[in-house]
Every structure is written in C-alpha cells, then in structure tokens.
MARBA-3410 file (N, C-alpha, C, O; in Angstrom, 1 decimal):
214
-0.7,43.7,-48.1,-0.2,45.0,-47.6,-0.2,46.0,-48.8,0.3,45.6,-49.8 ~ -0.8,47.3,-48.7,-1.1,48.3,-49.5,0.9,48.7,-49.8,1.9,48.4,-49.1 ~ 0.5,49.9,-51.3,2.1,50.1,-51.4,2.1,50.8,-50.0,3.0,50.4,-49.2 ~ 1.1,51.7,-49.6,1.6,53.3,-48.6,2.0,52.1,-47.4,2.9,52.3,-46.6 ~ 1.0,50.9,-47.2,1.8,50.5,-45.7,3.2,50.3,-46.3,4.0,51.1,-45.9
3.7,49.5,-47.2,4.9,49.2,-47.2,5.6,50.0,-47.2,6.6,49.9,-46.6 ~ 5.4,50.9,-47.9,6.6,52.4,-47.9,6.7,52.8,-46.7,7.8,53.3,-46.4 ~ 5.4,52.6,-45.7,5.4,53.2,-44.4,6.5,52.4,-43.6,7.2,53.0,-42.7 ~ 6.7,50.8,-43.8,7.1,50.1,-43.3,8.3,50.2,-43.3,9.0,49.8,-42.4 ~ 8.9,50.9,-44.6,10.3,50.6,-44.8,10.8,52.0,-44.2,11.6,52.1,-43.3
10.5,52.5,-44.5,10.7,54.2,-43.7,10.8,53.8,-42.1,11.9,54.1,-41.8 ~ 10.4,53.5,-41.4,10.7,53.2,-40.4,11.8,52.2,-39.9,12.5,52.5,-38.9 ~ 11.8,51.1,-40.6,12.7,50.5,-40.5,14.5,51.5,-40.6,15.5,51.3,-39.8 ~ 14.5,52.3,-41.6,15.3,53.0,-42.3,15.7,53.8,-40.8,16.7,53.6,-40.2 ~ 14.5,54.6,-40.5,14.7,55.2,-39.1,15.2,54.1,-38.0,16.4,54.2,-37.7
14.7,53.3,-37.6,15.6,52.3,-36.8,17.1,52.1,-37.2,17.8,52.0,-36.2 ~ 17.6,52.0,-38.1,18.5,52.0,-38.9,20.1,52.7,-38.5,21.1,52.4,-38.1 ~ 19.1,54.3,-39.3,19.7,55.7,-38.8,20.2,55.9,-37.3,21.4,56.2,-36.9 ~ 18.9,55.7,-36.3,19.1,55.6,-34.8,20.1,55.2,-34.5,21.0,55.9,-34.0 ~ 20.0,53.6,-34.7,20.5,52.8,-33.9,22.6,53.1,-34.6,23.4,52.9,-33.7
23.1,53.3,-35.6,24.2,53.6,-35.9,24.3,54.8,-36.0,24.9,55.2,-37.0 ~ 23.6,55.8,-35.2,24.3,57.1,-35.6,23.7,58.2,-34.5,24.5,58.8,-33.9 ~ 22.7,58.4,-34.3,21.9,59.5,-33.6,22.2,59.6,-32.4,22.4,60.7,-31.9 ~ 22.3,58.5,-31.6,22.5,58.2,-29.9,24.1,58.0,-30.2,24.6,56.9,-30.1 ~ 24.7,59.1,-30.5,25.9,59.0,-30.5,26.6,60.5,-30.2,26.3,61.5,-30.9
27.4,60.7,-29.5,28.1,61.8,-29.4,29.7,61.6,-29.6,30.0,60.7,-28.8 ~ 30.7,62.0,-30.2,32.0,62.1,-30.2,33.2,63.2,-29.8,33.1,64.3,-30.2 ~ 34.2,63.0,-29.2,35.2,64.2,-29.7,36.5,63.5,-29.7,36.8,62.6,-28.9 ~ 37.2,64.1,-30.7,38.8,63.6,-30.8,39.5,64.9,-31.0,39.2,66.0,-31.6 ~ 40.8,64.5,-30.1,41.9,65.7,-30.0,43.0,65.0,-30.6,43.5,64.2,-29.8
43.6,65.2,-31.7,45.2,64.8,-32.1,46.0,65.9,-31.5,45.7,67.1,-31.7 ~ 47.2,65.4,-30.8,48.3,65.7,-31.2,49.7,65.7,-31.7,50.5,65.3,-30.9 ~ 50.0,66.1,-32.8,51.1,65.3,-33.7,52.3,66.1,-33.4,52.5,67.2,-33.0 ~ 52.9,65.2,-33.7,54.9,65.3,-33.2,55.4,65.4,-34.5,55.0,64.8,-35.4 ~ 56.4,66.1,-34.5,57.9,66.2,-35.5,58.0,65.2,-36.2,58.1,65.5,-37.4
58.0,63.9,-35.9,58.7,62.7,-36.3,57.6,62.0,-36.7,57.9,60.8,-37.0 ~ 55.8,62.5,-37.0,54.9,61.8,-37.5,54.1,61.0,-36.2,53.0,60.3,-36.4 ~ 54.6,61.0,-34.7,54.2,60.4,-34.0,53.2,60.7,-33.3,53.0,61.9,-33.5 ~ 52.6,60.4,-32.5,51.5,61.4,-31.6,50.9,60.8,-30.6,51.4,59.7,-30.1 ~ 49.8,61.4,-30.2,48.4,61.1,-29.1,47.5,61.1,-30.2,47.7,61.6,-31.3
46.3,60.5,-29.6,44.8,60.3,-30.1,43.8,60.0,-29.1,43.3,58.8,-28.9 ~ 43.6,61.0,-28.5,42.4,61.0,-27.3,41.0,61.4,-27.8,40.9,62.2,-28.7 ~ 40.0,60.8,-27.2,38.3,59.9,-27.6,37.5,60.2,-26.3,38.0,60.3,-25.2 ~ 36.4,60.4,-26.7,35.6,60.5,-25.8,34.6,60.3,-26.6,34.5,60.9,-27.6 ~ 33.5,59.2,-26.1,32.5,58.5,-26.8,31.1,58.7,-26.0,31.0,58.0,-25.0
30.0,59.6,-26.4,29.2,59.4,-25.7,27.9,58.3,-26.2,27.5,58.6,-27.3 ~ 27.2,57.3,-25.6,26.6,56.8,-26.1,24.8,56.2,-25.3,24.6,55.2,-24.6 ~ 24.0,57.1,-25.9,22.7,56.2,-25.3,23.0,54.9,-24.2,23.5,53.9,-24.6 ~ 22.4,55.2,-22.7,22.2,53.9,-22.5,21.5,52.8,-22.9,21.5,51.7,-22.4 ~ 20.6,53.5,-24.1,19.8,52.5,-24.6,20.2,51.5,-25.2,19.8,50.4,-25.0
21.4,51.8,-26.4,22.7,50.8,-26.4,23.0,50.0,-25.4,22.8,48.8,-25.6 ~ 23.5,50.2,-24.5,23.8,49.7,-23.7,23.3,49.0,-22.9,24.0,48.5,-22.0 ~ 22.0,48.8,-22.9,20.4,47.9,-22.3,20.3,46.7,-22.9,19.9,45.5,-22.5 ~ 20.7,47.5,-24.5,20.2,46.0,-25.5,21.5,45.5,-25.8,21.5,45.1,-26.9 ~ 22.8,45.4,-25.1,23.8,44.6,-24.7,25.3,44.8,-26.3,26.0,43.9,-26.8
25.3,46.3,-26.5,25.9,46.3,-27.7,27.0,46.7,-27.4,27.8,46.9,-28.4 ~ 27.7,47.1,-25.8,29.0,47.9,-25.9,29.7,46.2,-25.4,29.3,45.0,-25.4 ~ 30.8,46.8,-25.2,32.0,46.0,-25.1,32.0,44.6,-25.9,31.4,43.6,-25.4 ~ 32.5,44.5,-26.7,33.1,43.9,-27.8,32.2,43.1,-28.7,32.7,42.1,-29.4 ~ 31.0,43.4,-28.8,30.3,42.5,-29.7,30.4,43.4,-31.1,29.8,44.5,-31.3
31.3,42.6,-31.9,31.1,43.1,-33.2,30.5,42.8,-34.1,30.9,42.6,-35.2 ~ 29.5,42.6,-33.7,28.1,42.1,-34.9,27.5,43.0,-35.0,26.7,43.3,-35.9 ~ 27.8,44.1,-33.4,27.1,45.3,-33.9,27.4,47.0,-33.9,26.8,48.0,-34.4 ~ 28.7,46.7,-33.1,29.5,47.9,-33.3,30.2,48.0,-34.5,31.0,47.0,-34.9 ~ 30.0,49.4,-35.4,31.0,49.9,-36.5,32.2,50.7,-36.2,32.9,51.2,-37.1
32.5,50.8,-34.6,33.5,51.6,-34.1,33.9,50.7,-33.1,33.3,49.6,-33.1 ~ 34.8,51.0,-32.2,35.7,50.5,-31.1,34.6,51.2,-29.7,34.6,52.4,-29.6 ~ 34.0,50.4,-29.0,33.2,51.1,-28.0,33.8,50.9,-26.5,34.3,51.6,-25.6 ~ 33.4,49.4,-26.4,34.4,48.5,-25.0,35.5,48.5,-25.3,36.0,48.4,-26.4 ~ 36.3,48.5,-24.1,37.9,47.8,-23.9,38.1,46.7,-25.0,39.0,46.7,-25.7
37.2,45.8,-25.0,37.7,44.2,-26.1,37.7,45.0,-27.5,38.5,44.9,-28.5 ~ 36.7,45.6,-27.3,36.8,46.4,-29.0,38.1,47.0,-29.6,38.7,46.7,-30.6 ~ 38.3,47.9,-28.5,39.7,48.7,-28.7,40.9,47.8,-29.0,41.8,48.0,-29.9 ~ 40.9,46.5,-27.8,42.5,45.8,-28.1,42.1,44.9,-29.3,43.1,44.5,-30.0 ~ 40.9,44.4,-29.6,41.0,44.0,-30.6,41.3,44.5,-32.2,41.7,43.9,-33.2
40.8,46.1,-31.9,41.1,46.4,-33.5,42.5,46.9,-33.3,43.2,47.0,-34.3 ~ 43.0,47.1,-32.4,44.8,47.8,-32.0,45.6,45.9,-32.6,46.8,45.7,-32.9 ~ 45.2,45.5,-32.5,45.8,44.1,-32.1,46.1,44.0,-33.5,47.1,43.3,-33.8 ~ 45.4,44.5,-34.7,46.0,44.4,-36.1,46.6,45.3,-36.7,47.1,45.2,-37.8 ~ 46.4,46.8,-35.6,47.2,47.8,-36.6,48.9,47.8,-36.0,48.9,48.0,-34.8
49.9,47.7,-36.4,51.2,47.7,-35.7,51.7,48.9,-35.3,52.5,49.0,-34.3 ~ 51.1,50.2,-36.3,51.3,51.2,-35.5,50.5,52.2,-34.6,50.3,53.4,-34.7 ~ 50.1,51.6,-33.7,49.3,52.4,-32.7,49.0,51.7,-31.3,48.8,50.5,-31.2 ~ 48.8,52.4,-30.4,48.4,51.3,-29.0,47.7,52.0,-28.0,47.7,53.2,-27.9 ~ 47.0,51.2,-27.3,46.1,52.0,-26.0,46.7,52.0,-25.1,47.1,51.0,-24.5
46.9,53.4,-24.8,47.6,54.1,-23.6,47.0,53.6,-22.4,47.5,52.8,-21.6 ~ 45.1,54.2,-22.1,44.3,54.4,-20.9,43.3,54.0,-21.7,43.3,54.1,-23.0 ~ 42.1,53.6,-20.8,40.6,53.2,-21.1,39.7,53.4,-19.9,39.8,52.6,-19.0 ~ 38.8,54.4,-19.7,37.7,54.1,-19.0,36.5,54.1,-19.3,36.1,53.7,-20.4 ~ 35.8,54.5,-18.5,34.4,53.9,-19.1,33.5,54.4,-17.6,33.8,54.0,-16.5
32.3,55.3,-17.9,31.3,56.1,-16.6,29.9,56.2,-17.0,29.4,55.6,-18.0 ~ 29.4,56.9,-16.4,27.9,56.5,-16.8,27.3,58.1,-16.4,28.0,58.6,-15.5 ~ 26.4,58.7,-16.6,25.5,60.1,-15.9,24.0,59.5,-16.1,23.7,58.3,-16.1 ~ 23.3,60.5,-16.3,21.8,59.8,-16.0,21.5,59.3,-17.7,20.8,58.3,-17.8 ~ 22.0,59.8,-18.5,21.5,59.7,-19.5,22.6,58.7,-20.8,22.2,57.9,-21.7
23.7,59.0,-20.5,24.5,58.1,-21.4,26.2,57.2,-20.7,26.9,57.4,-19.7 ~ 26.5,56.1,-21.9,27.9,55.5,-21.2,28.7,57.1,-21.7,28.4,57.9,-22.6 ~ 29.6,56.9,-20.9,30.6,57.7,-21.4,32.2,57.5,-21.3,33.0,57.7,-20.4 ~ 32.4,56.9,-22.6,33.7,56.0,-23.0,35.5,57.2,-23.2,35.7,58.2,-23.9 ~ 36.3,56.7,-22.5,37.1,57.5,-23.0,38.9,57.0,-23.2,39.2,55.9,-22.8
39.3,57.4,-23.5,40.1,56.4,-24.6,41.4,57.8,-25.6,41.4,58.6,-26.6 ~ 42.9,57.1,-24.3,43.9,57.7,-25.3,44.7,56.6,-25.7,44.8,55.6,-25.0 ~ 45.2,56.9,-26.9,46.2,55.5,-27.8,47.5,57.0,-28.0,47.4,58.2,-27.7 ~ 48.4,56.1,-28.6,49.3,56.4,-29.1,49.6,56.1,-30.3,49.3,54.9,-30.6 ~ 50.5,57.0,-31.6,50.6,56.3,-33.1,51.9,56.8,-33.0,52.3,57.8,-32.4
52.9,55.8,-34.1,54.2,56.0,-34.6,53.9,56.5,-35.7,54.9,56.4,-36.4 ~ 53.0,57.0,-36.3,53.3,57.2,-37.9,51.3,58.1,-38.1,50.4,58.0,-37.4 ~ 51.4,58.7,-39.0,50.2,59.2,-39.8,49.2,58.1,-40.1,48.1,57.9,-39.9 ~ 50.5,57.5,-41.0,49.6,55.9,-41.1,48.9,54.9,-40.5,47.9,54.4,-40.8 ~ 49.6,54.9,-39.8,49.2,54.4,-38.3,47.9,54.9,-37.8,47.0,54.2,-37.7
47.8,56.2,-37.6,46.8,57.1,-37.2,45.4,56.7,-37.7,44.3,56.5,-37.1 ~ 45.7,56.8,-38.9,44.7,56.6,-39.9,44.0,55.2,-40.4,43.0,54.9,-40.9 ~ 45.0,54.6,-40.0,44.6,53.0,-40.0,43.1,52.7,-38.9,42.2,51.8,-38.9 ~ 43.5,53.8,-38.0,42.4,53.2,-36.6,41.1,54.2,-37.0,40.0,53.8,-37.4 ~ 41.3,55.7,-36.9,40.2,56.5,-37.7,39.4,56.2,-38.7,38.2,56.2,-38.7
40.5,55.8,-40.0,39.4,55.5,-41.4,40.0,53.7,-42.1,40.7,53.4,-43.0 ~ 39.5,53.2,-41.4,40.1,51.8,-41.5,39.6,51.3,-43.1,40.1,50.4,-43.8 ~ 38.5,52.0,-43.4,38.4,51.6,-44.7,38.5,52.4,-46.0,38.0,52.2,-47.1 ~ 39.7,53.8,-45.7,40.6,54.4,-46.2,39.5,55.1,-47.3,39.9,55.2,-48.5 ~ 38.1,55.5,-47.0,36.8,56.1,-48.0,37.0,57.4,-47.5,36.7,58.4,-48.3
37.5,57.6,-46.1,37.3,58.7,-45.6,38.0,60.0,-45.2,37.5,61.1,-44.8 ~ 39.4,59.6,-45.5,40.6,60.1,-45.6,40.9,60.4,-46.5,40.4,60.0,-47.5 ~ 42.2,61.8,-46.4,43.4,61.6,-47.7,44.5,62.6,-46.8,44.3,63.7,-46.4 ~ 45.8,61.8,-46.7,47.0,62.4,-47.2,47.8,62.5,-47.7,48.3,61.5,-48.2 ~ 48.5,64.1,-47.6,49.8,64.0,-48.5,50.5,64.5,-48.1,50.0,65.3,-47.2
52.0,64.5,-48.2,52.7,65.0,-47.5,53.9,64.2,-46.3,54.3,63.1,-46.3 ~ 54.1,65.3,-45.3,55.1,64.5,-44.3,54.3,65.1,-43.2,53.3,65.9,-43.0 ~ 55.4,64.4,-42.4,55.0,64.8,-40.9,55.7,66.6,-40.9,54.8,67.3,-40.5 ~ 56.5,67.2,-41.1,56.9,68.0,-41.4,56.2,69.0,-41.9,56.2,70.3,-41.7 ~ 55.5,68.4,-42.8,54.5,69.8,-43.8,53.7,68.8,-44.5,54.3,67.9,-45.2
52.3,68.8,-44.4,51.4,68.0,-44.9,50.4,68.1,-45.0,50.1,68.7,-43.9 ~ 49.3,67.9,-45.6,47.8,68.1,-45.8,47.0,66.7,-45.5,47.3,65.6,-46.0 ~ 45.9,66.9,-44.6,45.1,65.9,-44.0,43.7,66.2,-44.1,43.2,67.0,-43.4 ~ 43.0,65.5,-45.0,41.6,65.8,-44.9,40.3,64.5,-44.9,40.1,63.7,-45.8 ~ 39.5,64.6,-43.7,38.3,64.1,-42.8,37.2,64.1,-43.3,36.6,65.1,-43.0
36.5,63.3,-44.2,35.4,63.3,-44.4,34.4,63.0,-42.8,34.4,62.0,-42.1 ~ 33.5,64.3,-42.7,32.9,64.3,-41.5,31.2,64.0,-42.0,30.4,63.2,-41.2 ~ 30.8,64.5,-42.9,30.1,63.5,-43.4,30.0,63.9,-45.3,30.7,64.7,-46.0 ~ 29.3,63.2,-45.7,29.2,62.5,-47.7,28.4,63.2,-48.0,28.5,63.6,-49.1 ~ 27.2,63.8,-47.2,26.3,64.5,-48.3,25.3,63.7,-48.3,25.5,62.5,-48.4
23.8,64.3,-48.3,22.6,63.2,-48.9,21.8,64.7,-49.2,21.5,65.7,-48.6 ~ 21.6,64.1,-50.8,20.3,65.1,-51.2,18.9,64.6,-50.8,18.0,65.4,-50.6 ~ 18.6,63.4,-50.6,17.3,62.9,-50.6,16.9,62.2,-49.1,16.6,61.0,-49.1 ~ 17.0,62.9,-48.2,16.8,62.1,-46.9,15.2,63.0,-46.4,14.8,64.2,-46.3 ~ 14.9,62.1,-46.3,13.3,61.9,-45.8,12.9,63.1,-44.9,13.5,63.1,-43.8
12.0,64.1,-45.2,12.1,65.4,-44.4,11.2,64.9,-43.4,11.5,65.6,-42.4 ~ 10.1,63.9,-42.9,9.6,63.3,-41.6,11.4,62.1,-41.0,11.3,61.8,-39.8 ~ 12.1,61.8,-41.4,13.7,61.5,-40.9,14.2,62.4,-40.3,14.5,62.2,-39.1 ~ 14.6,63.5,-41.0,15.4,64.4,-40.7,14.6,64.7,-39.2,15.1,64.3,-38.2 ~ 12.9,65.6,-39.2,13.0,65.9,-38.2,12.7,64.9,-37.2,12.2,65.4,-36.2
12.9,63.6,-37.1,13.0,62.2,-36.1,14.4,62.7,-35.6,14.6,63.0,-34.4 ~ 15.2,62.7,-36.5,16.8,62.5,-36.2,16.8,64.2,-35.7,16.6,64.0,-34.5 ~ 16.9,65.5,-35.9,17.1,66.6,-35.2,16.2,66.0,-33.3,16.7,66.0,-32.2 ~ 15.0,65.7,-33.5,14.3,65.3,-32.5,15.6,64.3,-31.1,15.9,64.6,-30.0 ~ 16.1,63.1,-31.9,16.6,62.5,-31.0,18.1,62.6,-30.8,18.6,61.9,-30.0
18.8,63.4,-31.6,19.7,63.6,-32.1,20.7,65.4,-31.0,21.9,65.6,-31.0 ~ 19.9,66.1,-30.4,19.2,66.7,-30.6,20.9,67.6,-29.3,21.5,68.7,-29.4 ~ 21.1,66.5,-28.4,22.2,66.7,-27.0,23.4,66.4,-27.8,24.4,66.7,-27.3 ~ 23.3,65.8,-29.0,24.9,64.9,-29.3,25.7,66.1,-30.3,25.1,66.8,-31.2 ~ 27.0,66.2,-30.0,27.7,66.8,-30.9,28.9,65.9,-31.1,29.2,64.9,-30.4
29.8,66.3,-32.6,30.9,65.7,-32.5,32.0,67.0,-32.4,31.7,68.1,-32.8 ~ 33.4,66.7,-31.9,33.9,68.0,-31.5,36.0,67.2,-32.2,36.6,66.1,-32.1 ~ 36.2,68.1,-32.7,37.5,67.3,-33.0,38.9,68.7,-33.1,38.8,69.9,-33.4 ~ 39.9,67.9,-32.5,40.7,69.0,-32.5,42.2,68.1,-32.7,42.6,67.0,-32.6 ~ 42.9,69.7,-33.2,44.5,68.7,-33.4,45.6,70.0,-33.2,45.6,71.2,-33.5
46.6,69.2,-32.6,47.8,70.0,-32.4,49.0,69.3,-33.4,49.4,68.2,-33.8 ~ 49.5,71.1,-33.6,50.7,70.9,-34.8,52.0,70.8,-34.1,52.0,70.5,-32.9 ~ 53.0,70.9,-34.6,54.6,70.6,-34.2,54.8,72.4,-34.3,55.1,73.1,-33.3 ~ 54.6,73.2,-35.8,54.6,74.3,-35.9,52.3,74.9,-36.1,51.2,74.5,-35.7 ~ 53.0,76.2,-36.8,51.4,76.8,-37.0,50.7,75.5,-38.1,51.3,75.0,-39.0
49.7,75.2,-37.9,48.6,75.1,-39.1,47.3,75.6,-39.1,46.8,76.5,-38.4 ~ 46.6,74.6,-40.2,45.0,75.7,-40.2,44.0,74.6,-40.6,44.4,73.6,-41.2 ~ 42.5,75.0,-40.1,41.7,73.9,-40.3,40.6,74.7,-41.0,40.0,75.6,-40.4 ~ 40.5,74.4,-42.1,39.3,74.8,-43.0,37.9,73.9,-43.1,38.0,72.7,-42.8 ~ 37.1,74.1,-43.4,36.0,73.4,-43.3,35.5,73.4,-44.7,35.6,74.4,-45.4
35.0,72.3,-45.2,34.5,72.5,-46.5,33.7,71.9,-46.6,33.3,71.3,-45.6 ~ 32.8,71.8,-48.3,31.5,71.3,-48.3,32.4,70.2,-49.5,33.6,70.0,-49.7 ~ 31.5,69.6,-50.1,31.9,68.6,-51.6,32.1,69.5,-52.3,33.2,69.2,-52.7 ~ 31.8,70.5,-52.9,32.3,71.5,-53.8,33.6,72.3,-53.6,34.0,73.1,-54.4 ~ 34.2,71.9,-52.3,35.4,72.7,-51.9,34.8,74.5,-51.5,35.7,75.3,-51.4
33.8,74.7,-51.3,33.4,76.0,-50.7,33.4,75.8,-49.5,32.8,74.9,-48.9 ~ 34.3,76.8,-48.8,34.4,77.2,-47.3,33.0,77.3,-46.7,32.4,78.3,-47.1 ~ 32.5,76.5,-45.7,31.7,76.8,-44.7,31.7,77.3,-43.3,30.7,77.5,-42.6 ~ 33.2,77.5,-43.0,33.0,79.1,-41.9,34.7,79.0,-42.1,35.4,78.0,-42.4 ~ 35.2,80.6,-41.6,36.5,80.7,-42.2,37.6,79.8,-41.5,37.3,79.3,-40.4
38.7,79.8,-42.1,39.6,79.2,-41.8,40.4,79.4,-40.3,40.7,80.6,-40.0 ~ 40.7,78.3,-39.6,41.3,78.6,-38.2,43.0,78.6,-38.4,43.2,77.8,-39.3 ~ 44.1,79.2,-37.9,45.0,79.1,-38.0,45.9,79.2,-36.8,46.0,80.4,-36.6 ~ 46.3,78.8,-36.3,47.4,77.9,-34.7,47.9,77.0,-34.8,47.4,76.3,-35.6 ~ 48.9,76.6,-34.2,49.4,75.6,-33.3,48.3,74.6,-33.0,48.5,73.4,-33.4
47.2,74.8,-32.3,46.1,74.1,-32.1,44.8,74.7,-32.7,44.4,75.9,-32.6 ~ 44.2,73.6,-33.5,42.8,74.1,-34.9,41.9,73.1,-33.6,42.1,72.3,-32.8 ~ 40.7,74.0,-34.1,39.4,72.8,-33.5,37.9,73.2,-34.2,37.8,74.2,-34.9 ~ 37.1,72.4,-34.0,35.6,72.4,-34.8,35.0,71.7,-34.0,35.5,70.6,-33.5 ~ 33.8,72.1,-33.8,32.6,71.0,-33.5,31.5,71.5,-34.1,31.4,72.6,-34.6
30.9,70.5,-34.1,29.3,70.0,-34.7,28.4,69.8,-34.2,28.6,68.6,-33.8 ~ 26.9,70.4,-33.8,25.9,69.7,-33.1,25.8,68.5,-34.2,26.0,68.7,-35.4 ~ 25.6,67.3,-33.8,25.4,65.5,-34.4,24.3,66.2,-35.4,25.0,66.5,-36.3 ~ 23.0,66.5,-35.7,22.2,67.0,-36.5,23.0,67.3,-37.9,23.1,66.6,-38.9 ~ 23.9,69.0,-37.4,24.0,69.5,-38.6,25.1,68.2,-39.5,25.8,68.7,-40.4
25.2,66.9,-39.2,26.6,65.8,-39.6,25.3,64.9,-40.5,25.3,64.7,-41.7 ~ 24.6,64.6,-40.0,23.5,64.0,-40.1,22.8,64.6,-41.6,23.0,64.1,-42.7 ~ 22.3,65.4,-41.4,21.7,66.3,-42.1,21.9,67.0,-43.6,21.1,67.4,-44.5 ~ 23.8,67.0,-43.2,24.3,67.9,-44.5,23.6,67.2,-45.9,23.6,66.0,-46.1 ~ 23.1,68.2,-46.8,23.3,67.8,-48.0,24.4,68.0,-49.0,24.5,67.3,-50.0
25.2,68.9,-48.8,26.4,68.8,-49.4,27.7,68.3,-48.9,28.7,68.6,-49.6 ~ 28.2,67.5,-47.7,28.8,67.2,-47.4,29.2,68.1,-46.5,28.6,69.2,-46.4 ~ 30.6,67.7,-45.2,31.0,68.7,-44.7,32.6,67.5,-44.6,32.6,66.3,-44.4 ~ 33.7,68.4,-44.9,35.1,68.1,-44.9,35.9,68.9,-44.0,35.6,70.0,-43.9 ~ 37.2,68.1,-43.2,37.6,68.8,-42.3,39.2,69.0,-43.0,39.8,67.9,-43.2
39.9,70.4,-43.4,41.1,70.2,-44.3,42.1,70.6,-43.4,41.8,71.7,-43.1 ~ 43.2,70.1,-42.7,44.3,69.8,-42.0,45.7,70.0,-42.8,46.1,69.1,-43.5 ~ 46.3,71.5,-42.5,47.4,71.7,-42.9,48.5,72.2,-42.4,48.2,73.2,-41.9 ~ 49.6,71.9,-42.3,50.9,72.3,-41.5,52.1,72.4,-42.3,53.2,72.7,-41.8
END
C-alpha cells in the first residue's frame, strides 16, 4: 500500500471516528439551581437513527460515551449518590431517536459528577449562594482536516447543542474562547441561555467556554 493510500485510509477511518461519537448528535440542557445547591437537570438527546440500526442506544457501554437508554441512565445514577432520575422517555420523527431525561441533584457536586464525570471539563468555585461555574463546550483544534471539517459541517449540519440555567437570584453567562476573549456579549438574568449549531462545537479552533456566575 502506497503512503497517499494509507494516509487516505487513515483519514477516513478518523472520519468514521468523528461521525460516529459526535456529528449525529444533537443536545440541550436546562439547569435549574436552588438556594441550598439543589436543583433540576433536564436533557434532551437527539440522536441519528443510524445509531440506533447498528444497535448502540440503550445500555451498551462499549459504545456509548454518555447516558443514552434508560439502563444507561440508572446505571451511571446508580454510582453517583447525589443525583437521581426523576422521568425518562424516549420518541422517534422521521429522522432521529429523541431521548429525554429529567434527574434531580442535592449538591453542585452532585451535578457535576453526571455532566463532567471525568472532572477535564469543569471548574467550580464558590457556593450555592454566589459562585462561578465554567463548561468546557469544546478544547479547540488547530489542525483538523479541511476535507473533515467540510464532511462534518455536511452531516453535522441539523444538530445543535442548546444549554440553559436558572439562578436563585440575577446571574450572567459569558462565552469565551481559550484565551478568555468574549465571543458574543455577556447575558445577564435570572435565566442565561446559549446554543450552538453542532458545526460551530466541532469546528472551533480556539475553544469555546461556557462562564456561569451568580
């Protein structure tokens, strides 16, 4: 095999890769937090039925990196002590499943236990009272493949992710890049929200951070 097929070869694999954990994916989460650190955490999962052909939703975890099916959910709730699932359903339209999904949390910690379970993607400080909370939404890539990118804008193309959160009093949600430069101005309410066409999440080269303050 020549280098260019191999490079050709791996490049696509890479693309299968990309696809299959990220592009046929749409999200939205709504927090809302209580006085006492406690809250809601409502989900809405949109996901290719093409997933769902090649037999990946409800609880096989060899190949979900998130909670998709019911078994998924009580399985990863089943280790965190502070949090639990309220409701679960689960519908279908012509084109994707469409998963949806409220828990409840005693604590921030708690919260964040089920969101960033491998604690890369988070940071807070603070209390439930007055505190700073910030989302890596995505890391940043300088070097992604410009025949990738436009594969992924191509299939990527319906999915957005959309996230929102309610305070106890006012706060504000800023958006940032890795350099800490504002990428559209700051929101400030009772209730902050943002979405993303899935592309521009995909895509960023300098990252995109979600900063949560009350």
């Amino acid at each position: 095999m020549t280098i260019k097929k191999i490079k050709k070869t791996a490049f696509f694999f890479h693309i299968a890769f990309v696809l299959f954990l990220c592009s046929c994916f749409g999200m939205s989460m709504d927090i809302e937090l209580r006085q006492n650190g406690s809250g809601t955490l409502s989900l809405e999962y949109r996901i290719s039925k093409s997933l769902d052909s090649l037999g990946k939703l409800d609880g096989n975890e060899r190949w979900n990196t998130i909670p998709v099916g019911r078994s998924d959910f009580e399985r990863t709730i089943s280790r965190l002590p502070d949090i639990k699932l309220v409701s679960f359903s689960s519908k279908e339209d012509q084109k994707d499943v469409i998963i949806s999904a409220k828990l409840e949390f005693s604590s921030i910690k708690g919260l964040l236990a089920f969101i960033d379970a491998g604690g890369q993607r988070s940071s807070f400080s603070g209390d439930a009272r007055s505190g700073s909370l910030v989302l890596t939404l995505s890391e940043g890539s300088q070097n992604i493949d410009a025949d990738l990118l436009k594969l992924i804008e191509n299939v990527s193309s319906s999915y957005s992710v959309k996230m929102g959160m309610s305070f106890p009093g006012d706060g504000t949600l800023s958006i940032l890049d890795n350099n800490g430069r504002a990428l559209e101005a700051p929101k400030r309410d009772k209730k902050v929200s943002c979405s993303f066409p899935l592309y521009s999440i995909l895509s960023s080269a300098n990252g995109i951070n979600a900063e949560l303050k009350w």
